[in-house]
C-alpha positions in Angstrom: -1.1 -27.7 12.3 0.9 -29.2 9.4 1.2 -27.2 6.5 0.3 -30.6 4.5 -3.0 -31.2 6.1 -5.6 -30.9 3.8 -8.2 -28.3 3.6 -11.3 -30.9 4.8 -9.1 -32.0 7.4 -8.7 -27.9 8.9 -11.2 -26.9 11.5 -14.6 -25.2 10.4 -13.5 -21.9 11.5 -10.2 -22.5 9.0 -12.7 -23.7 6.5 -15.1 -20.5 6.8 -16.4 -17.9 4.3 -14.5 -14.2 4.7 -15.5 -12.1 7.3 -16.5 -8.6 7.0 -13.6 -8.1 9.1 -11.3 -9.3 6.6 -12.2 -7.2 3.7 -9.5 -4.7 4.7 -6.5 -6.9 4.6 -5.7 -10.2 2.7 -8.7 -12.3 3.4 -8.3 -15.6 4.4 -10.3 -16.7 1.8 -8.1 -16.2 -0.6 -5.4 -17.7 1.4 -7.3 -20.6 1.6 -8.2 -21.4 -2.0 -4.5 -21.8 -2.6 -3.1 -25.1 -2.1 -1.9 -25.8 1.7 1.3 -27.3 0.3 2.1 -24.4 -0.9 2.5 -22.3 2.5 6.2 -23.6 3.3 6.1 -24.5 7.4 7.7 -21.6 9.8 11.3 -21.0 9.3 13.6 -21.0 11.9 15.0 -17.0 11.2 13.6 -13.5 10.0 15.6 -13.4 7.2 15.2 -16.9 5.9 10.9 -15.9 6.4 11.6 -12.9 4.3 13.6 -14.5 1.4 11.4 -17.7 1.3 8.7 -15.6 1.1 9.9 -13.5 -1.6 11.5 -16.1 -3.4 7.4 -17.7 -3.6 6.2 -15.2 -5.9 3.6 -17.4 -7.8 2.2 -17.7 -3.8 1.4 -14.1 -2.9 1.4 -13.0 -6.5 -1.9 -15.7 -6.3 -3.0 -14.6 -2.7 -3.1 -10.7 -4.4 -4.8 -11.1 -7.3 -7.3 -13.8 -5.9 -8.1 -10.6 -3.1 -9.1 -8.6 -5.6 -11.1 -10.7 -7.4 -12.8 -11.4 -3.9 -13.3 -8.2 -3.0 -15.5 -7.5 -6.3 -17.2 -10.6 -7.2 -20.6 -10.6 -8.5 -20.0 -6.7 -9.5 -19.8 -5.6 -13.1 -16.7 -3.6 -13.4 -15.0 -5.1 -10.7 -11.9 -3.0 -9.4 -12.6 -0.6 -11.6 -15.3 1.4 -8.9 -12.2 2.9 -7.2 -10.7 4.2 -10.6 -14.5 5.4 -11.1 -14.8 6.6 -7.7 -11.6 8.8 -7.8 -12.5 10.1 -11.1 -15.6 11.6 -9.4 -13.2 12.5 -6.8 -10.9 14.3 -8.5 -13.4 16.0 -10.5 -15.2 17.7 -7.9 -12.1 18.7 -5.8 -10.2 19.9 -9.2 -12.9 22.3 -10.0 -12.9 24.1 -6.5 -9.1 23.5 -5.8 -8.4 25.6 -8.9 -10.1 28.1 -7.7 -8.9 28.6 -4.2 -5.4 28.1 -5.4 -5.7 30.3 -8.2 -4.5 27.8 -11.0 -5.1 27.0 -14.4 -7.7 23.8 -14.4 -5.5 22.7 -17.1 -2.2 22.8 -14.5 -4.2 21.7 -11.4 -6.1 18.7 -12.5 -3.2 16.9 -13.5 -1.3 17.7 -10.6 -4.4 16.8 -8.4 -5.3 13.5 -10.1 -1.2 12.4 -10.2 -0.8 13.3 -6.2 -4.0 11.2 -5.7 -2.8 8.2 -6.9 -0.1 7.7 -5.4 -1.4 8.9 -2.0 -3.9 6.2 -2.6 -1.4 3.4 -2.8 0.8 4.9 -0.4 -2.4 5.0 2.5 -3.9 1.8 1.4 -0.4 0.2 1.9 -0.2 1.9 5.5 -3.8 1.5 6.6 -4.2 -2.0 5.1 -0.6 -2.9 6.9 -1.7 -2.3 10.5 -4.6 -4.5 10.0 -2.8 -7.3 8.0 -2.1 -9.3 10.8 -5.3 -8.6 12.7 -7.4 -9.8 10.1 -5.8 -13.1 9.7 -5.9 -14.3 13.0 -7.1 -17.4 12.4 -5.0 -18.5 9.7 -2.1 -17.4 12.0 -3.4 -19.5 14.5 -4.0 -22.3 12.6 -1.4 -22.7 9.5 2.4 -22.6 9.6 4.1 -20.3 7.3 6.2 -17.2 6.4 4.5 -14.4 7.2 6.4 -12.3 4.9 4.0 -13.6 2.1 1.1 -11.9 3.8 3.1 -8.6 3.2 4.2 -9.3 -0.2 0.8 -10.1 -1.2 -0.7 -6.9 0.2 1.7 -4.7 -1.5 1.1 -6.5 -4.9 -2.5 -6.3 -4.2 -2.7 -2.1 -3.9 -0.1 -2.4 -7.0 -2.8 -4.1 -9.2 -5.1 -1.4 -7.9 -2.6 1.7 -8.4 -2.5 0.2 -12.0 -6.1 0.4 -12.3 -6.2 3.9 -11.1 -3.9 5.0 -13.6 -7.2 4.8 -16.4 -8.2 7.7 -14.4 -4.6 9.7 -14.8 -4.0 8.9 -18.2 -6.7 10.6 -20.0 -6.8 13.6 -18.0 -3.4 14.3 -18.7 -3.3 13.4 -22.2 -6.6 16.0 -22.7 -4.8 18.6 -20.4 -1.2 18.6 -20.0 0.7 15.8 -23.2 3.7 17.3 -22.6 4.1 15.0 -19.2 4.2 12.5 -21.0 8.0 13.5 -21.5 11.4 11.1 -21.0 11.0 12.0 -17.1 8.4 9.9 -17.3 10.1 6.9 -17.3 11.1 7.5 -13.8 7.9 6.5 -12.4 9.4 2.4 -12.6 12.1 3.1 -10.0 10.1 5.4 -7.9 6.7 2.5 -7.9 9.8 -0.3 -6.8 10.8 2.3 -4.1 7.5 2.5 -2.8 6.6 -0.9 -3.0 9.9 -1.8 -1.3 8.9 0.5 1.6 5.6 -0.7 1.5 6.8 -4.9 2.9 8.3 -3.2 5.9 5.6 -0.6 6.5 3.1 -4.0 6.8 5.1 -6.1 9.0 5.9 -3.6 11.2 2.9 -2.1 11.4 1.0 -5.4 11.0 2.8 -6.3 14.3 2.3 -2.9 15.9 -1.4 -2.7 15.7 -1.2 -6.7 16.6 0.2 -6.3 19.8 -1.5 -2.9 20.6 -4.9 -2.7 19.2 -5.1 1.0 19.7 -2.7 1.4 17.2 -4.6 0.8 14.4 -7.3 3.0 14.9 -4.2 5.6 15.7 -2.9 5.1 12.3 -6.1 5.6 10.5 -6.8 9.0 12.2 -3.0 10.2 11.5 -3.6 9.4 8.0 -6.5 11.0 7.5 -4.6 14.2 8.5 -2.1 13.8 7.0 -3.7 13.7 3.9 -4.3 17.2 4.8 -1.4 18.7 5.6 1.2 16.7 3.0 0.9 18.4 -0.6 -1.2 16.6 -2.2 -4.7 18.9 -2.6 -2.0 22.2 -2.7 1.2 22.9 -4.3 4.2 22.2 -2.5 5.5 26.0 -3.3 2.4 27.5 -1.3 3.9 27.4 2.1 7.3 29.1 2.7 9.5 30.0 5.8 8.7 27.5 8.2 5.7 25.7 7.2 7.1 24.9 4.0 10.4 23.6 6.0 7.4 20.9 8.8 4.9 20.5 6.5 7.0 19.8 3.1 10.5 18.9 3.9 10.1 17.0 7.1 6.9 15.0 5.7 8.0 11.5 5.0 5.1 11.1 2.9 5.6 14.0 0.4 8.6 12.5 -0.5 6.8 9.1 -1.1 4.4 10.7 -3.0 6.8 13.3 -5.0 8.8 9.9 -6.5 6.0 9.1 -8.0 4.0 12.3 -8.8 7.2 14.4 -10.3 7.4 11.7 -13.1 3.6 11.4 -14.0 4.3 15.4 -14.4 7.1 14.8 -16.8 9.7 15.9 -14.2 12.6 14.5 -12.6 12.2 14.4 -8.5 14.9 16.4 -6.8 17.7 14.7 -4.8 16.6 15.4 -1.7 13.4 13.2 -2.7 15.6 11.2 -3.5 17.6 11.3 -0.3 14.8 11.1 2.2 13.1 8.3 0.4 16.4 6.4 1.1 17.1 7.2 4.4 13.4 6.3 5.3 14.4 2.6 3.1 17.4 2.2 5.3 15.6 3.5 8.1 12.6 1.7 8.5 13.7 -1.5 6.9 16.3 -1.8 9.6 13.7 -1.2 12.6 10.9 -3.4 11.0 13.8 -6.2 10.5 14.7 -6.1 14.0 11.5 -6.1 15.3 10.4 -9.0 13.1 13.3 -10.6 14.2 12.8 -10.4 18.3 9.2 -11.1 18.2 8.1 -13.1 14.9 7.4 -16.2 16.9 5.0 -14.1 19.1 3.2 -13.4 16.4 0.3 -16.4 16.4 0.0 -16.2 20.4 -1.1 -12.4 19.8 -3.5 -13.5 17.4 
C-alpha cells in the first residue's frame, strides 16, 4: 500500500480500534492517529531503515507518548498506577527483604526501590521487544515503512514510564538515604543512554526472533521472570561469593544493565567492569541484531 494513501482509503482492519493483543507493544492505534505521510516508504538497506528512522524523532517520539496515553485513557492518574503499583511493591518486599537479609530498612529500601526501576525498564524493554512485531502485524502487512521507528518508539515509551517511576525512588531516598543524592549521581544520564541504546537492538532482534518463531516469546517471558530472581536486584550483590557470586553476578548481563543505572541512584560510581560488560554486550548485540536485520528485514511483513 502507498504510504500516501489516506487513512479512509486503508482497509477496515487498518482502520480498527486496538486490540487486546496490542496492549503490550506499540498499538496500532497509535500508529494510526499519526499522519500516513509521515511513515517514509521502505528503504532499500538496514542501515538507511535505522538512520531514517532515527533521524524521524517527532514520528516515534509521537507513536510513544500517544501509547501511553492509550494505554490509560479514561483513568485518573494515568501512568502513574505503575509508579503507585511499585510503591506498594517495594513496600511490602522492603519490609521482609530487610529482614532476611539482615539490613538496615534505611540501607535496603533504597537499594530495593533503585534496582527495581531499572529492572523495570530493562524487562519491559525485553518483554515488550519480542512482541513488538507480533503485535503490529497488520500495520506491517498493510503500510510501508522503517521498522526501526517501531523500536525507537518502544524504547522512548518505557523511558517516559521509567521517568514516572522515579516519583516512587525519589522520596524514599530523600526520607532514607540524602546522601545519594551525591555528584555520582549525575552518572545515571550516560548509563539511561546506554540502556536505551541496548534497548533498539534488543527489540529488533528480538521483535524478529519471537516473529519468526512464536515460541520464543513465551521463552523470553519465562527466562525473565527468573531471572529477576537470580540477578541482584531483591539481594545484595556481595551475598554470594566463590562461585555463585562469579554465574550469578559477574556473568549476568543484566546485573550489569541494572548496576549503570542503580550505582548512580546510590550515589556511587559503577565499577569498570560494569562498565566493560555493558560495552561488550553494545558491540555485541548491536552487531548480531544489525546483521540479522540486514539478511531478513524484507521477510519481515510475509512473517506477519
Amino acid at each position: 500500500m502507498d504510504a500516501r494513501t489516506k487513512p479512509e482509503d486503508w482497509p477496515v482492519a487498518a482502520r480498527g480500534e486496538t486490540t487486546a493483543r496490542s496492549r503490550g507493544s506499540l498499538s496500532d492505534a497509535a500508529v494510526r492517529s499519526t499522519s500516513p505521510t509521515a511513515l517514509r516508504p521502505l528503504v532499500t538497506t538496514a542501515a538507511e531503515d535505522l538512520l531514517r528512522g532515527l533521524v524521524n524523532r517527532e514520528l516515534w517520539a509521537g507513536l510513544g507518548w500517544r501509547d501511553v496515553r492509550l494505554r490509560y485513557r479514561r483513568t485518573v492518574i494515568g501512568p502513574f498506577w505503575t509508579s503507585f503499583s511499585l510503591a506498594f511493591y517495594v513496600l511490602a518486599v522492603g519490609a521482609v527483604g530487610a529482614g532476611l537479609w539482615n539490613q538496615p530498612l534505611r540501607e535496603y529500601l533504597p537499594f530495593l526501590v533503585s534496582g527495581m526501576v531499572a529492572w523495570q525498564l530493562i524487562s519491559s524493554i525485553v518483554v515488550e521487544g519480542g512482541a513488538m512485531f507480533l503485535f503490529s502485524a497488520t500495520l506491517l502487512r498493510e503500510v510501508n515503512f522503517n521498522y526501526s521507528i517501531l523500536a525507537y518508539a518502544l524504547v522512548w515509551r518505557n523511558f517516559i514510564v521509567f521517568l514516572h517511576n522515579l516519583v516512587v525512588y525519589a522520596p524514599i531516598t530523600l526520607l532514607l538515604a540524602p546522601q545519594d543524592f551525591s555528584p555520582a549521581f549525575l552518572l545515571i544520564a550516560p548509563g539511561i543512554v546506554i540502556v536505551l541504546a541496548n534497548g533498539v537492538w534488543v527489540a529488533i532482534l528480538f521483535g524478529m526472533l519471537c516473529l519468526r518463531f512464536r515460541d520464543v516469546q513465551q521463552l523470553i517471558v519465562n527466562v525473565m521472570q527468573i531471572a529477576l530472581f537470580v540477578t541482584p536486584v531483591f539481594w545484595p550483590p556481595e551475598s554470594l561469593n566463590g562461585a555463585r557470586h562469579f554465574v550469578f553476578v559477574k556473568l549476568n548481563p543484566l546485573f550489569h544493565m541494572i548496576e549503570i543505572l542503580r550505582a548512580p541512584l546510590l550515589g556511587k560510581v559503577p565499577p569498570l567492569s560494569t562498565y566493560a560488560a555493558v560495552a561488550l554486550m553494545t558491540a555485541a548485540g548491536g552487531a548480531a541484531a544489525f546483521l540479522v536485520f540486514r539478511r531478513y528485514r524484507s521477510q519481515i511483513a510475509y512473517w506477519s
